[in-house]
Kinemage of the C-alpha trace (Angstrom):
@kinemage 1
@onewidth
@group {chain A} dominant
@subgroup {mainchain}
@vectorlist {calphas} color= white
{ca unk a 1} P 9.061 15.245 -21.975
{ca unk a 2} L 10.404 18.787 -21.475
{ca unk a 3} L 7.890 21.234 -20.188
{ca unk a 4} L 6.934 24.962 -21.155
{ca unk a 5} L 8.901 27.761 -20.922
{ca unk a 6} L 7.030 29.605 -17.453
{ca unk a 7} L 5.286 32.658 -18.304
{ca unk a 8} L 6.227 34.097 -15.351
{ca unk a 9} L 9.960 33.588 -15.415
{ca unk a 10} L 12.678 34.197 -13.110
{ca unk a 11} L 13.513 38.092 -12.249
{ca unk a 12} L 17.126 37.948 -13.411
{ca unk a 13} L 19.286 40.047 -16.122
{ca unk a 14} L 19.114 38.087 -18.764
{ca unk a 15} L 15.319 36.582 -18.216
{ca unk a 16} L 12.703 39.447 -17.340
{ca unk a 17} L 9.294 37.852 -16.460
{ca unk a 18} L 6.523 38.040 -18.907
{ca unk a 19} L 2.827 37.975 -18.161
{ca unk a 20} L 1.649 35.014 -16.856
{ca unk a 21} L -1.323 32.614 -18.670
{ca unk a 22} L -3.687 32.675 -15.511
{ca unk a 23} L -3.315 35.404 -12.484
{ca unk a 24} L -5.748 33.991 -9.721
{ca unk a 25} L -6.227 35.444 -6.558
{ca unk a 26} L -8.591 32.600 -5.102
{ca unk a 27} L -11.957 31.555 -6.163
{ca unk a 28} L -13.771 34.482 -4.659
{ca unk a 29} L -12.029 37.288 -6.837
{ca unk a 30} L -13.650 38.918 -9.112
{ca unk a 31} L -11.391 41.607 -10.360
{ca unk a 32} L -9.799 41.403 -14.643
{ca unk a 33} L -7.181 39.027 -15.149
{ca unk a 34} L -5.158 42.097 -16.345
{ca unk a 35} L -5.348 44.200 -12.962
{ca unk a 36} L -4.067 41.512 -10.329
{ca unk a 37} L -0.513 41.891 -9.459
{ca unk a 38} L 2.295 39.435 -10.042
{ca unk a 39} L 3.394 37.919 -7.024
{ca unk a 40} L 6.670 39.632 -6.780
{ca unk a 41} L 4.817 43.252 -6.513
{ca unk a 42} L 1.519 42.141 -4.670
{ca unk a 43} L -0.832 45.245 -3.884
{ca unk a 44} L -0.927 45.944 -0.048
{ca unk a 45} L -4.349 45.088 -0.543
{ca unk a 46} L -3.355 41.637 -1.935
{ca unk a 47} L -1.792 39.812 0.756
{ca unk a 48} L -1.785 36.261 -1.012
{ca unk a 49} L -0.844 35.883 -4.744
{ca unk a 50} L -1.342 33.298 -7.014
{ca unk a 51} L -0.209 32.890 -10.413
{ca unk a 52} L -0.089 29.301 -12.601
{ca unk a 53} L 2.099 29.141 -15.501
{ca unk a 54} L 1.199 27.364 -18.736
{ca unk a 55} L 3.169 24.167 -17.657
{ca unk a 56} L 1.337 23.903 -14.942
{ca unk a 57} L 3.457 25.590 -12.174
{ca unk a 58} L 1.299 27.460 -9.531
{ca unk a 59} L 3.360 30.483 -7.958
{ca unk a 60} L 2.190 31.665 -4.426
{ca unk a 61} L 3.209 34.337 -2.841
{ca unk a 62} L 2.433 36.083 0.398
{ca unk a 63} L 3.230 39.668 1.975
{ca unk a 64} L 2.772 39.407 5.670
{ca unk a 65} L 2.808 42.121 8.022
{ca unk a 66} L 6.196 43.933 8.520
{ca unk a 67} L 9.524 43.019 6.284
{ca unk a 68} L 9.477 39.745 7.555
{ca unk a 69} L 6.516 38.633 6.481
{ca unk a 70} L 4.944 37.956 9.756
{ca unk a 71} L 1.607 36.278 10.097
{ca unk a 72} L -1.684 36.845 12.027
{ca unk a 73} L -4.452 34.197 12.162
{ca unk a 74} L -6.499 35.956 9.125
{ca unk a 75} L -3.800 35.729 6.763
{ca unk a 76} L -3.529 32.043 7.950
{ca unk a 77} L -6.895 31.650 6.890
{ca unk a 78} L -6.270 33.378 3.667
{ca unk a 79} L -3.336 30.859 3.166
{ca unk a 80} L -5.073 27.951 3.849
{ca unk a 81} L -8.074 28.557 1.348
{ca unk a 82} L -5.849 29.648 -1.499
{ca unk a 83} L -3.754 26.689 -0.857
{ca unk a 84} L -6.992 23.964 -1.214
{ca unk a 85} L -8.431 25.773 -3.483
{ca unk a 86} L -5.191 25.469 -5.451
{ca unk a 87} L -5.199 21.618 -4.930
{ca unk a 88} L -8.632 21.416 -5.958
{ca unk a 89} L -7.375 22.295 -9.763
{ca unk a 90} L -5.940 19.332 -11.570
{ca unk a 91} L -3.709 21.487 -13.781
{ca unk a 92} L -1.763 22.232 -10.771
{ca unk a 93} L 1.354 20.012 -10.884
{ca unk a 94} L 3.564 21.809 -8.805
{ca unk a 95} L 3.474 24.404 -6.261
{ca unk a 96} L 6.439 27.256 -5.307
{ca unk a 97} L 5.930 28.886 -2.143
{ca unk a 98} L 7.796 32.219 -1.345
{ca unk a 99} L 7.238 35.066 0.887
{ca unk a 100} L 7.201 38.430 -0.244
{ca unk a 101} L 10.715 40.280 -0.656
{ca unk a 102} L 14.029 38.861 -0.132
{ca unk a 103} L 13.958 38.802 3.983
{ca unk a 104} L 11.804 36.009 5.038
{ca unk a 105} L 9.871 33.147 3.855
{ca unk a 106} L 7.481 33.768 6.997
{ca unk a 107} L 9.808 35.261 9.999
{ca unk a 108} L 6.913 33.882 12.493
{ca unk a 109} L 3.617 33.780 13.829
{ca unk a 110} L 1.988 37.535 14.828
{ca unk a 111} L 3.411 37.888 18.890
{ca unk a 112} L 1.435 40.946 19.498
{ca unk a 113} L -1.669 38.534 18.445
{ca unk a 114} L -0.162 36.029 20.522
{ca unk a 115} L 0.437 37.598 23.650
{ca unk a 116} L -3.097 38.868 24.078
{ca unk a 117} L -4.163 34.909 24.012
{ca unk a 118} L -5.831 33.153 26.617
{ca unk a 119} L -5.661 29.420 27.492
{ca unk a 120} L -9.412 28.724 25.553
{ca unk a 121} L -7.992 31.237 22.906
{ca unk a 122} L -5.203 29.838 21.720
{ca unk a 123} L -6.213 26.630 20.893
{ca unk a 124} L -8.346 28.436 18.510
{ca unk a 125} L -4.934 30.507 17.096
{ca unk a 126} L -2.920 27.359 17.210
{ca unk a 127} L -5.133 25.100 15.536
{ca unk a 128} L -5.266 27.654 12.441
{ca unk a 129} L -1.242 27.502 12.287
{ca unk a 130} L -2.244 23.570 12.119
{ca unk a 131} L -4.869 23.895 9.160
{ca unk a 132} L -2.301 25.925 7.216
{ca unk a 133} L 0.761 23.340 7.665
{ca unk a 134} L -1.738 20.430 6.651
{ca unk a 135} L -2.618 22.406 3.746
{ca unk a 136} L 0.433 22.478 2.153
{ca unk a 137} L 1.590 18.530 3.952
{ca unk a 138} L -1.910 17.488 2.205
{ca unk a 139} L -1.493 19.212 -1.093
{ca unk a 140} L -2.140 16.722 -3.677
{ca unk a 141} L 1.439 17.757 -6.060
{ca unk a 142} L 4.431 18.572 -5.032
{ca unk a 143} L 5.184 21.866 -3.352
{ca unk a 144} L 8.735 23.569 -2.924
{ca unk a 145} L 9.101 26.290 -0.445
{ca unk a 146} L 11.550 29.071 -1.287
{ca unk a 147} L 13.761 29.892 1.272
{ca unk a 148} L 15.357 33.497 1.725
{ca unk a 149} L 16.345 35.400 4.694
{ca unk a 150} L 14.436 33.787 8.272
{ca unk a 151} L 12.489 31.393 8.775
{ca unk a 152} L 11.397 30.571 12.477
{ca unk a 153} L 8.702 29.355 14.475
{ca unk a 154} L 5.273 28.666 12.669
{ca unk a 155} L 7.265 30.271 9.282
{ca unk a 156} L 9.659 26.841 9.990
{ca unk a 157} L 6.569 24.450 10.786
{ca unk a 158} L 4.989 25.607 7.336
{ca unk a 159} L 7.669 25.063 5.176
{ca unk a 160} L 8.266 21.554 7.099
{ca unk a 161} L 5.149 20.707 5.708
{ca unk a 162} L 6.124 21.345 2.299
{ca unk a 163} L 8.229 18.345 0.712
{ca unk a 164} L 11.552 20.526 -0.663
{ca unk a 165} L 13.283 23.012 0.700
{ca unk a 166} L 15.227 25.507 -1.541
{ca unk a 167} L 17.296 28.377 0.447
{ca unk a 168} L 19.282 31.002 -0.102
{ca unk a 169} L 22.931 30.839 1.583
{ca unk a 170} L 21.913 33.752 3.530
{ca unk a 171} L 18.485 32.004 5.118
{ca unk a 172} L 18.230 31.496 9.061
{ca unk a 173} L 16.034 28.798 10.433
{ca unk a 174} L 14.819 28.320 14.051
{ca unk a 175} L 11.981 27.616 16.621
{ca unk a 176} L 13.016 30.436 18.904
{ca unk a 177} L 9.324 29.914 20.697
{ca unk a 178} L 10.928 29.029 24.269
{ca unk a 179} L 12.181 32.364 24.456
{ca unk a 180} L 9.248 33.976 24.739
{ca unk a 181} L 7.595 31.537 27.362
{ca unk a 182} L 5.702 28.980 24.426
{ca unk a 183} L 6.471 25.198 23.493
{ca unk a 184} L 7.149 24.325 19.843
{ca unk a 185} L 3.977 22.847 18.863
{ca unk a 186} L 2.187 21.382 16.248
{ca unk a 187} L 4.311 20.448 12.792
{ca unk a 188} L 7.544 20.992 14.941
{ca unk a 189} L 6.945 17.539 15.740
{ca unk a 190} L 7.630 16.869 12.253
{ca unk a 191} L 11.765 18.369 13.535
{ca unk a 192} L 12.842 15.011 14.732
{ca unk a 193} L 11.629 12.775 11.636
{ca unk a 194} L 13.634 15.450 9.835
{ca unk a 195} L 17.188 16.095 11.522
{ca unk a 196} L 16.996 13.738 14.066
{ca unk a 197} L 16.250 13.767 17.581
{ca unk a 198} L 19.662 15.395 18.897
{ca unk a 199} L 19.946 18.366 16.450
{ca unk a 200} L 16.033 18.809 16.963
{ca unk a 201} L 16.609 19.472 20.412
{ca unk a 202} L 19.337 21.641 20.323
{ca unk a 203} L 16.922 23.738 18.070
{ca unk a 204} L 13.812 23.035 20.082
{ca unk a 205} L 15.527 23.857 23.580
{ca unk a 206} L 18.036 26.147 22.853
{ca unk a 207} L 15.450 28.806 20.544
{ca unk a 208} L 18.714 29.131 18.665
{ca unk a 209} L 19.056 29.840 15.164
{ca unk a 210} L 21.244 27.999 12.441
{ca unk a 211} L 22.213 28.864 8.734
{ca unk a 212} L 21.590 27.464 5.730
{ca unk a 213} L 24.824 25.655 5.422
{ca unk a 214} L 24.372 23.361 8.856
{ca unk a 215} L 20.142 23.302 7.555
{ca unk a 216} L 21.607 21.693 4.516
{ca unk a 217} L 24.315 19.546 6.323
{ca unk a 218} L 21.612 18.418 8.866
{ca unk a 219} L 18.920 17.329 6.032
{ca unk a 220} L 16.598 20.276 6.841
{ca unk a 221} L 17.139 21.961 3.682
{ca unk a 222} L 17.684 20.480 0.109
{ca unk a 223} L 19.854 22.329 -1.796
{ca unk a 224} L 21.521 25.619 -0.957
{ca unk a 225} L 21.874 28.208 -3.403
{ca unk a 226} L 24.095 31.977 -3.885
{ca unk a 227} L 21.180 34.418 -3.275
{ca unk a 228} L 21.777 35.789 -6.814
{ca unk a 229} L 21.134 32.115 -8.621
{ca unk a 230} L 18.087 31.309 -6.127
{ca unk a 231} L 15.378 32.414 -8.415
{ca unk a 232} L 16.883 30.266 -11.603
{ca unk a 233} L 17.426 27.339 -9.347
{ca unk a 234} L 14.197 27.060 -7.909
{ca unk a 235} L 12.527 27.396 -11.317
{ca unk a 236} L 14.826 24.670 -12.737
{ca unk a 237} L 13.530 22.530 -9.795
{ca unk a 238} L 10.128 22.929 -10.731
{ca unk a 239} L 10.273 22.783 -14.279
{ca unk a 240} L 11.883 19.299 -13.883
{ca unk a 241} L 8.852 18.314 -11.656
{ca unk a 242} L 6.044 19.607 -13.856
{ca unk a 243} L 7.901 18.293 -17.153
{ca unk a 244} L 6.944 13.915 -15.159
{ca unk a 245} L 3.849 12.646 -15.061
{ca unk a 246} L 1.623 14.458 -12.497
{ca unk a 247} L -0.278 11.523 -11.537
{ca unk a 248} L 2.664 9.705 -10.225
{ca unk a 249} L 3.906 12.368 -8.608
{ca unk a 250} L 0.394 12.666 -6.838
{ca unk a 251} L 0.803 9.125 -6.270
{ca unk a 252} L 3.902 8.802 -5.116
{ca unk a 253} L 3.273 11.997 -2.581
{ca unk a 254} L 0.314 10.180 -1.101
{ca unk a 255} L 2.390 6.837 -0.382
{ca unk a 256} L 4.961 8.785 1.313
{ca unk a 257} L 2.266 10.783 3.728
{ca unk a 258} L 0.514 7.291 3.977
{ca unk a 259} L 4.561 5.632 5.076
{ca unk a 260} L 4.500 8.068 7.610
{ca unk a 261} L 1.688 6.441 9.934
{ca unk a 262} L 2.187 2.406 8.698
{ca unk a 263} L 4.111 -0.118 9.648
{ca unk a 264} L 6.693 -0.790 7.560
{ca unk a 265} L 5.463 -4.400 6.698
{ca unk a 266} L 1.689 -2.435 5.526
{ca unk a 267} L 3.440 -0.233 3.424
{ca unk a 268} L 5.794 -2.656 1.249
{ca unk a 269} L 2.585 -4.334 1.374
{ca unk a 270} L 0.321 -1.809 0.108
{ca unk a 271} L 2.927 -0.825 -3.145
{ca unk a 272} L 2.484 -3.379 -4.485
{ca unk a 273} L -1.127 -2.256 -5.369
{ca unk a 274} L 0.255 1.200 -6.008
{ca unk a 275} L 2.569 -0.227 -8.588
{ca unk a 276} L 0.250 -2.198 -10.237
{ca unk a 277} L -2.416 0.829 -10.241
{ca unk a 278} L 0.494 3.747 -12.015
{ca unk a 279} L 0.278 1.106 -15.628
{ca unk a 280} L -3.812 2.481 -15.536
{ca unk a 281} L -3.108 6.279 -16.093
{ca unk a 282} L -0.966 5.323 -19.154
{ca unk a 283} L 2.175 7.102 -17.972
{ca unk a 284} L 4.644 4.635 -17.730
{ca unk a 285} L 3.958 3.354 -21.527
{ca unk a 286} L 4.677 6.874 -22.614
{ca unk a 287} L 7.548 7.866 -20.393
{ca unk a 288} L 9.200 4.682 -20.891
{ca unk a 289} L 8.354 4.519 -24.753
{ca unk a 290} L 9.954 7.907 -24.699
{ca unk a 291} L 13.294 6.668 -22.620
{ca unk a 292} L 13.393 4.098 -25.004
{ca unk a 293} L 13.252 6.097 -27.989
{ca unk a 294} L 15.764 8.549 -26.771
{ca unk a 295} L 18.089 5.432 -25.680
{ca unk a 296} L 17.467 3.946 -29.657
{ca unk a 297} L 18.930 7.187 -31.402
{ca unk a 298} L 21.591 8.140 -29.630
C-alpha cells in the first residue's frame, strides 16, 4: 500500500514544502495552527517543533543553543515530553528526528551547565540525558534520526537510541567526554552492542571523532547520503515505513527492545506468541492479499 504524498515535503528545487495537515508544538500549546513555525524555521522562542504529515509521519525538530544545537537539561525536558507525548498518538507511525540547521544533529550536552555540577547534582543532569534517550529507545514506532554535521557525546547517545541512522557524508560522530575529565555514560553503553567492543573503545578512550564513511563501515550508521540528496533520502525512508502496517512495526520494535534483555532460548520462545498474535490486527490478510494480487496481474 503506497502512502501519502507528506505535506511537509523535502526542501529541494524541484519539491518546495507545502503546509503541513497538523503543526503541534506539544499538548500544552495553545497558539493557531496557522502561527506555529515549520520545523525547518522554528521561532527562537520555539525550541522543539513538531509537525505530523497526513501519512502519518511525525517531523521533530529541535534548535539548541549555539549552531550546534547544543543542549541544556530544560530543553532535555522539553524533548522528552514532546517525544511521549508524540508516542501517546496512535496516528504516529513514524518519527524523523533532526536538529535545527545543517551543522549538528545535537553537537553535545551544555558544558558550561556541566561544569558547574556537583557530585549530588549531576546525577540529577545525567539522569535527564537518560529519560530523553529512553524516550526515543521506548517510542512505540519507528524513529529515524537525521544525521548532518556532529554528533558527539549525549547528541551520539540520543540518536543510539533511535533505531536508524541516516547521515550526511559530511557528519562527525564521537564521545569526546574523556577529554574534558567525564566517563561516557548512560546509552554509550549501547556503543559496544553496536560496533563492537574494539571500535567502541577506540571511540570511548580515545574522545576521537570518525566520519560518516567508517560510521557506516562500522554499522553505526545506516545509509550514507551526498548532503544535497539527504533530505529526499530520508523522506523516502520514511515513507516506505509509514506506507506497512503500523502495528507490526510496533510489534516488531517491542520484540527487538524485549531481545535485548532475554535469553536467546525466551525469545525464539516468546515469537511464537508474537506470530500467532500479528493474524488478530488483520494486517497480514490485507498485505498479503495485496502481494498476491499484485503477483496475479503482472
Amino acid at each position: 500500500m503506497q502512502s501519502k504524498e507528506p505535506l511537509v515535503k523535502m526542501q529541494t528545487p524541484e519539491n518546495q514544502p507545502d503546509q503541513p495537515l497538523f503543526s503541534h508544538d506539544g499538548p500544552s500549546d495553545a497558539a493557531a495552527e496557522s502561527d506555529r513555525p515549520t520545523p525547518w524555521a522554528p521561532a527562537l522562542s520555539d525550541p522543539v517543533s513538531v509537525v505530523i504529515d497526513q501519512g502519518g509521519i511525525a517531523l521533530l525538530s529541535v534548535r539548541g543553543n549555539g549552531n550546534l544545537n547544543i543542549i541544556d537539561t530544560s530543553l532535555m525536558r522539553q524533548i522528552s515530553t514532546k517525544v511521549n507525548w508524540l508516542a501517546s498518538l496512535a496516528e504516529v507511525k513514524v518519527l524523523l528526528f533532526r536538529g535545527h540547521g545543517e551543522r549538528a544533529l545535537i553537537g553535545g550536552a551544555d558544558i558550561h551547565e556541566m561544569q558547574k555540577l556537583s557530585p549530588q547534582t549531576a546525577s540529577i543532569f545525567i539522569s535527564h540525558l537518560r529519560d530523553l534517550c529512553d524516550a526515543f529507545y521506548h517510542f512505540p514506532a519507528p524513529v529515524i534520526a537525521r544525521l548532518s554535521g556532529y554528533c558527539l557525546g549525549g547528541g551520539l547517545e540520543v540518536a543510539m537510541a533511535c533505531d536508524l541512522r541516516i547521515a550526511s557524508r559530511d557528519a562527525k560522530l564521537g564521545m569526546p567526554e574523556v577529554k574534558v575529565g567525564i566517563p561516557s555514560v548512560i546509552h554509550a553503553s549501547l556503543l559496544p552492542r553496536l560496533i563492537g567492543q574494539s571500535r567502541s573503545s577506540w571511540m570511548l578512550l580515545s574522545g576521537e571523532l570518525i566520519d560518516a564513511d567508517t560510521a557506516l563501515n562500522w554499522g553505526l550508521v545506516h545509509e550514507v547520503y551526498p548532503p544535497e540528496q539527504l533530505e529526499a533520502m530520508i523522506w523516502s525512508r520514511a515513507r516506505s515505513l509509514a506506507s506497512m502496517g503500523p502495528a507490526v512495526l510496533r510489534q516488531q520494535k517491542r520484540m527487538m527492545r524485549s531481545w535485548q534483555e532475554q535469553p536467546l532460548r525466551t525469545a525464539i520462545e516468546e515469537s511464537i506468541g508474537e506470530f500467532a498474535k500479528a493474524y488478530a490486527s488483520g494486517e497480514p490478510q490485507h498485505y498479503m492479499n495485496q502481494f498476491l494480487n499484485r503477483k496475479r496481474n503482472r
